[in-house]
C-alpha positions as CSV (number, residue, x, y, z in Angstrom):
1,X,88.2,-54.5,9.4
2,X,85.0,-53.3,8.0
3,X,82.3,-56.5,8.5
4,X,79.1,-54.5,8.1
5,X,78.3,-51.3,6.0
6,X,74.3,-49.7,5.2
7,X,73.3,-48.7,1.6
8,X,70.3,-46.1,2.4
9,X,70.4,-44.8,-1.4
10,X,68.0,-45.7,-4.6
11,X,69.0,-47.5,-7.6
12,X,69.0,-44.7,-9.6
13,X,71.3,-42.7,-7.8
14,X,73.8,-45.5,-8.1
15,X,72.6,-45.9,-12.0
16,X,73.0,-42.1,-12.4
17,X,76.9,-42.0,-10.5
18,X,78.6,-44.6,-11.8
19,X,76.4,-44.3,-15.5
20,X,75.6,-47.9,-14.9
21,X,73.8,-49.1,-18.4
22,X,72.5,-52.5,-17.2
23,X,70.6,-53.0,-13.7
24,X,70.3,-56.9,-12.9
25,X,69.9,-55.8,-9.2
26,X,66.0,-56.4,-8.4
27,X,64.6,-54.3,-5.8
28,X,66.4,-52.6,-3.9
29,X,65.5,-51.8,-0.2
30,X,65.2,-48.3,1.2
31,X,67.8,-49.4,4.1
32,X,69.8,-52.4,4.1
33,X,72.3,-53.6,6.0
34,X,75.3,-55.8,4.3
35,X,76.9,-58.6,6.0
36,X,79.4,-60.8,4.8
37,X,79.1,-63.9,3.0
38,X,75.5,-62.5,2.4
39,X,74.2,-60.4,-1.0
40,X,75.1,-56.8,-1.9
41,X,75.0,-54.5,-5.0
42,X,78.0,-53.8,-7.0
43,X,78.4,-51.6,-10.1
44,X,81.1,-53.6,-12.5
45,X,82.1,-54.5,-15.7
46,X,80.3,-57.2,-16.7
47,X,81.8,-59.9,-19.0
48,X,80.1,-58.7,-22.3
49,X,82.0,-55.4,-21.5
50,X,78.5,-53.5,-20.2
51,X,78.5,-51.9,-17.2
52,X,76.1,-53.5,-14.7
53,X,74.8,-52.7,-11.2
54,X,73.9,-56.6,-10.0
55,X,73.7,-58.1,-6.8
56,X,76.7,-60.2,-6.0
57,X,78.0,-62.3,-2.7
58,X,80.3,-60.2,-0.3
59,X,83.3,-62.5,-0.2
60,X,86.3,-62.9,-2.2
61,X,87.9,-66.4,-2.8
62,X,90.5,-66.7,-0.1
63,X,94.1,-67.6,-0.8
64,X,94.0,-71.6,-0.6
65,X,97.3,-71.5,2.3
66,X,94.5,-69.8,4.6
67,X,91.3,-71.4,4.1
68,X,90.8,-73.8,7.0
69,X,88.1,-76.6,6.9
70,X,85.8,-77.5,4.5
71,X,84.2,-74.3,3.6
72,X,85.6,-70.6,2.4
73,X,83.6,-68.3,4.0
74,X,85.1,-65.5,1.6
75,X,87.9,-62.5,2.3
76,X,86.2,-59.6,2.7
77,X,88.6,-56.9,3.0
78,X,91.6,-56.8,1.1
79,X,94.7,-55.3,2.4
80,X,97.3,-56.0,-0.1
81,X,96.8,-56.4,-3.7
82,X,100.6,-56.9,-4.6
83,X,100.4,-60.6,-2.8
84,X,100.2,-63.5,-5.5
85,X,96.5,-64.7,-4.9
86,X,95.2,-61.1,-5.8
87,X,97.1,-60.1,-8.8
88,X,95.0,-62.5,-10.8
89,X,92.0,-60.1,-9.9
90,X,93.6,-56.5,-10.2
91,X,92.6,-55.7,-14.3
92,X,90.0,-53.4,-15.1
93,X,87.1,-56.8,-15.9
94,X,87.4,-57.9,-12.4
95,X,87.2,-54.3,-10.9
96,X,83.8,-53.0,-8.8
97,X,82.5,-50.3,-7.2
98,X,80.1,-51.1,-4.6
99,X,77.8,-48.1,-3.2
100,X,77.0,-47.0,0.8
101,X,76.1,-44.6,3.0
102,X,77.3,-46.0,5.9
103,X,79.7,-48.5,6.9
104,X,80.6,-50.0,10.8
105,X,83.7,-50.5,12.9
106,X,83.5,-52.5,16.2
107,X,83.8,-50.8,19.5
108,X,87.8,-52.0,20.5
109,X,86.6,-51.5,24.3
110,X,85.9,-55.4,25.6
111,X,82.1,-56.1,26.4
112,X,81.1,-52.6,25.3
113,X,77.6,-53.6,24.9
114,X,74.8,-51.9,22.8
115,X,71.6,-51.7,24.4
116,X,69.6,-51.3,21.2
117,X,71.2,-55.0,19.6
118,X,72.3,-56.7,22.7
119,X,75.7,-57.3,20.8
120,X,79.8,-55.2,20.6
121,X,78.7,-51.6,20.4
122,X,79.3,-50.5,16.6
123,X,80.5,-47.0,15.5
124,X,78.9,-45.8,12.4
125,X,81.0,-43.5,9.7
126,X,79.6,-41.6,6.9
127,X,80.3,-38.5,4.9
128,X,78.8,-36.4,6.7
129,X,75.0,-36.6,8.9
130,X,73.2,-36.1,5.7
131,X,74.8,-39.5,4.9
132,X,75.5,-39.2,1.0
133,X,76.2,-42.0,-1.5
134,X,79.8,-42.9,-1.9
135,X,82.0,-46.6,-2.8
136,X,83.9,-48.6,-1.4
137,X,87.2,-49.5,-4.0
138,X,86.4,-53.2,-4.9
139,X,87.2,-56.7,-6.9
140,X,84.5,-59.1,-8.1
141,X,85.3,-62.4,-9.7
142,X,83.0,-65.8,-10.7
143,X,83.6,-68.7,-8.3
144,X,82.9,-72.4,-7.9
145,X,83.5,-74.1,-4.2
146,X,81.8,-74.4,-1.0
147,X,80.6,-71.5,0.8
148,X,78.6,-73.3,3.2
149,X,79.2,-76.7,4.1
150,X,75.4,-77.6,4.4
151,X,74.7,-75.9,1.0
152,X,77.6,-77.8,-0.6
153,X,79.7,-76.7,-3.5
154,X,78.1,-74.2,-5.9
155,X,78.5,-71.4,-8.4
156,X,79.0,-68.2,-6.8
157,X,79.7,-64.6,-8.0
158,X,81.7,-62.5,-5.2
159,X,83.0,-59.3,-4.2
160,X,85.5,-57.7,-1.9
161,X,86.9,-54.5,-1.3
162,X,90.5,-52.9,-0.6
163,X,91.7,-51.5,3.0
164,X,94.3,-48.9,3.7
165,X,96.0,-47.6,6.3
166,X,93.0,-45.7,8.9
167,X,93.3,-41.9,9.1
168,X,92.8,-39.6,12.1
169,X,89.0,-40.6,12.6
170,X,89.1,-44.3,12.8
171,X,92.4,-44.7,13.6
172,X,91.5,-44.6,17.3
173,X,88.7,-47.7,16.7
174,X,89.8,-49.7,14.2
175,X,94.0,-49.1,14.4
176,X,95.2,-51.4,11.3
177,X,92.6,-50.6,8.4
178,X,89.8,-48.7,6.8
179,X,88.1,-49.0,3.7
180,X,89.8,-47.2,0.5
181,X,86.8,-45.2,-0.4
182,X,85.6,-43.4,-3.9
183,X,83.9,-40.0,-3.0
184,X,83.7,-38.3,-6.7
185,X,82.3,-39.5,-10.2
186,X,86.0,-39.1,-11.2
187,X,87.1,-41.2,-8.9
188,X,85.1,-44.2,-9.3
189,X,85.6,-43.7,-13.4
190,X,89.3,-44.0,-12.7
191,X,88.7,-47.5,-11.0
192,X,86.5,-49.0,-13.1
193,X,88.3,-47.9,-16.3
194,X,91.8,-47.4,-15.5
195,X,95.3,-49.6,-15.8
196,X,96.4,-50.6,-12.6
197,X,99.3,-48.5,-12.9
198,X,96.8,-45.6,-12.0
199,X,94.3,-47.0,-10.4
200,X,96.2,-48.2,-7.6
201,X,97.1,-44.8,-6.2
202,X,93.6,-45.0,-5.1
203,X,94.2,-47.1,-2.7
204,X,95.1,-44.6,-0.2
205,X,93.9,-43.4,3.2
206,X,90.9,-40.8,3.5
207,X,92.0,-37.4,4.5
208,X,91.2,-36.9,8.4
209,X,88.0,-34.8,7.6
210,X,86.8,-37.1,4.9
211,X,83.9,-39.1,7.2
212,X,82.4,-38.0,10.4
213,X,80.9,-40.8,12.9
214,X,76.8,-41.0,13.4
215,X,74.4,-42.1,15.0
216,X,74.2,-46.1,14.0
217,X,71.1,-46.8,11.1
218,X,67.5,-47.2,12.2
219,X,67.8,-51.1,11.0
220,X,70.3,-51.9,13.7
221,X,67.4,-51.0,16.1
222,X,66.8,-55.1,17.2
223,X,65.4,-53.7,20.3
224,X,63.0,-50.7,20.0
225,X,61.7,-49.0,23.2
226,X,58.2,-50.4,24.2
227,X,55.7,-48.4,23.6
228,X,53.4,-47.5,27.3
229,X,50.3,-49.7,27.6
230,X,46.8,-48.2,27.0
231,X,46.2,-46.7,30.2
232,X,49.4,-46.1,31.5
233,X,50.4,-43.0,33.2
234,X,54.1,-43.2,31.5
């Protein structure tokens, strides 16, 4: 499951895609990466009906039967939207589109290390090398509970997004799932305005030549290459 995606896009290109009319984001970096239970832009429908680009928590309210301990650390991908918990979240005011450029599958070889972060090798799939805007498919709602157990209970605004069955590209690395992903104007209209009748037959794999894989984001660097000493001969 997708646990890690880069936004390397400006505000107004989101503003300009998804004709956001309200921008509540702050600054946003040039390159960022997104991690769960941490921050990330959205473009929804707010609740006075405007539609916003904000910055909201990635981490949907888990299904009570699952959450174990004291804290919910948030669902971040959601697989099926026909099971009971979600169906409360599926209409058109809890609907999101949240932008990228890039989004990360884990290596599914065992201590594939990489030597620039020291941690499971990553692959890295975009559009295409230029690495172009596009969405992930996804559901925002307001929350009250305990996200942390040192922070306590608190108010929380979240986000998720749908999975689907991988295609041809990532089917090989990541076997169960990949993102549902909005590559069009049209097609992230039709999820933020649409019945659920229609907007659920958007939840469907990518076609096999929809992403290619690149080379991982200059902010997953933890580790750059030291640079030669004045005076060395290398």
């Amino acid at each position: 499951m997708c646990n890690l995606y880069n936004i390397t896009t400006s505000q107004e290109a989101i503003r300009q895609w998804t004709r956001a009319l309200r921008d509540i984001l702050g600054n946003l970096e040039p390159s960022i990466d997104i991690y769960p239970n941490q921050p990330g832009p959205v473009v929804r429908n707010a609740p006075d009906g405007t539609r916003e680009l904000a910055n909201l928590l990635w981490g949907m309210p888990t299904p009570i039967e699952r959450v174990k301990g004291k804290a919910d650390y948030g669902t971040t991908n959601i697989r099926n939207p026909q099971y009971g918990h979600w169906q409360q979240y599926l209409g058109v005011e809890n609907r999101c589109v949240v932008p990228l450029t890039s989004f990360a599958e884990p290596s599914p070889t065992p201590g594939d290390k990489d030597p620039d972060t020291g941690i499971q090798r990553n692959y890295w799939f975009a559009l295409n090398e230029e690495r172009p805007l596009f969405f992930f498919a996804g559901l925002w709602t307001r929350w009250q509970g305990v996200r942390k157990v040192k922070d306590g209970p608190g108010d929380f605004e979240l986000y998720g997004f749908l999975t689907t069955k991988p295609n041809a590209l990532i089917a090989p690395i990541h076997e169960k799932a990949m993102p549902v992903i909005l590559t069009t104007p049209e097609e992230t209209e039709t999820w933020l305005t649409a019945p659920w009748s229609e907007a659920r037959h958007l939840q469907r794999t990518a076609p096999d030549d929809a992403l290619v894989i690149v080379e991982k984001p200059a902010t997953q660097i933890k580790f750059p290459p030291q640079a030669p000493a004045q005076g060395s001969l290398f």
